[in-house]
C-alpha positions as MATLAB code, in Angstrom:
seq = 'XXXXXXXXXXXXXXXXXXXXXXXXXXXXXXXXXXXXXXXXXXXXXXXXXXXXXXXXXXXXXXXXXXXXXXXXXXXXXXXXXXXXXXXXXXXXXXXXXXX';
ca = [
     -26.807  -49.815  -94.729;
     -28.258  -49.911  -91.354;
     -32.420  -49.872  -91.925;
     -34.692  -48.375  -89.104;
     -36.572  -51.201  -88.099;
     -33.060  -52.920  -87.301;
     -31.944  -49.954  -84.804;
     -35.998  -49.725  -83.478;
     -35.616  -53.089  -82.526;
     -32.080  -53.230  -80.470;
     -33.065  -50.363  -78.850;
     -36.649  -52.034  -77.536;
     -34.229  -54.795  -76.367;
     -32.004  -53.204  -74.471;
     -34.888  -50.803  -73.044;
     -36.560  -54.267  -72.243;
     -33.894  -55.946  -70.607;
     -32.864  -52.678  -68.664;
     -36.563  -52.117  -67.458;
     -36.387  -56.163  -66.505;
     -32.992  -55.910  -64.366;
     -33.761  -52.871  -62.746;
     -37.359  -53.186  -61.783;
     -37.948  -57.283  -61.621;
     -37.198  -59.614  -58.759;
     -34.618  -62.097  -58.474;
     -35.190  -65.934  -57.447;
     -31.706  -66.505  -55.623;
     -32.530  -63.386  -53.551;
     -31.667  -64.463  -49.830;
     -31.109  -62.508  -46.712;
     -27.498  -61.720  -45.525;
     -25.960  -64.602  -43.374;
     -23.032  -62.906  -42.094;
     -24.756  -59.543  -40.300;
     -26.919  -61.886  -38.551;
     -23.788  -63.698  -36.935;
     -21.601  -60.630  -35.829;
     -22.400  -59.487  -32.694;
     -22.633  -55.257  -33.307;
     -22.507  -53.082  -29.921;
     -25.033  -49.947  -30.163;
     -22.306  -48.238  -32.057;
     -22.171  -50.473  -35.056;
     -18.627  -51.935  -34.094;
     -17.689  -55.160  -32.845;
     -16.146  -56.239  -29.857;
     -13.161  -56.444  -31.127;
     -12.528  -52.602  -31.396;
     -13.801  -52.189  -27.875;
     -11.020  -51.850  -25.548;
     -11.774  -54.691  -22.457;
     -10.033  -52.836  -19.557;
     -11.601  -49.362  -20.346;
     -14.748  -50.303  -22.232;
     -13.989  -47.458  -24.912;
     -14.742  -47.879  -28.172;
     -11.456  -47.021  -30.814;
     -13.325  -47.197  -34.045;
     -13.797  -44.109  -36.093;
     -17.077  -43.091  -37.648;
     -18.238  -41.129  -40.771;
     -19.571  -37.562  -40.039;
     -19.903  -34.311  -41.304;
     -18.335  -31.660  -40.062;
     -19.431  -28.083  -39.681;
     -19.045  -27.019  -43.233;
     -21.047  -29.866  -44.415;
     -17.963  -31.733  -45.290;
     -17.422  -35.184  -44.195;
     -14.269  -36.689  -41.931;
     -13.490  -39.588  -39.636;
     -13.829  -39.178  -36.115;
     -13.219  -40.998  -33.266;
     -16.146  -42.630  -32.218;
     -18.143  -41.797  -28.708;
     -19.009  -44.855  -27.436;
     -17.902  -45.341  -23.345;
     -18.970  -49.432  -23.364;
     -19.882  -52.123  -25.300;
     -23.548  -53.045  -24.992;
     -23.438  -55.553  -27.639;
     -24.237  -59.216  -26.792;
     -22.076  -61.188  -23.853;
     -19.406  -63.558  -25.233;
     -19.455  -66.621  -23.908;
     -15.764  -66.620  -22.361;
     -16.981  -64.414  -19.772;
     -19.316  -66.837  -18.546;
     -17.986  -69.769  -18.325;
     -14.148  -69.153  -18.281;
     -12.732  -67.527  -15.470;
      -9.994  -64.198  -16.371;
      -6.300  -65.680  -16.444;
      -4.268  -64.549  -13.620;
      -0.599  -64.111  -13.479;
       1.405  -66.971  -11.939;
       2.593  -66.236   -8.587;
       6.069  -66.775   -7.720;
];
């Protein structure tokens, strides 16, 4: 049937290539483009969820509670401190036609 020596030596290959993925290092490896270009307030959202009039923030965040559970709650941030967009600078606001 199925002799020892067989079964001793799948198992030292799949300890081997289990040991190998878990533990060595990968060529490709490169940093994250993507979190480098988003521009994160303090809060960890964008500027997208901040409001513009009010400067509130309207994400939600991950946090325990006090049972040790966790729930989303709204998050506390009063104003984005996250990096200046460039419309502000060089565009001035729209204003409403007169008539």
């Amino acid at each position: 049937m199925i002799d020892p020596i067989s079964l001793t030596l799948g198992a030292a290959l799949v300890g081997g290539g289990w040991v190998l993925g878990r533990f060595g290092s990968r060529s490709g490896k490169q940093p994250k483009q993507l979190a480098a270009a988003t521009a994160l307030c303090g809060c960890g959202h964008d500027l997208a969820v901040h409001d513009r009039e009010s400067n509130r923030c309207h994400g939600e965040t991950f946090r325990k509670n006090g049972h040790g559970l966790k729930e989303w709650a709204n998050c506390n941030c009063r104003r984005y401190t996250g990096p200046t967009p460039l419309e502000e600078f060089f565009v001035p606001p729209a204003l409403p036609p007169t008539p």
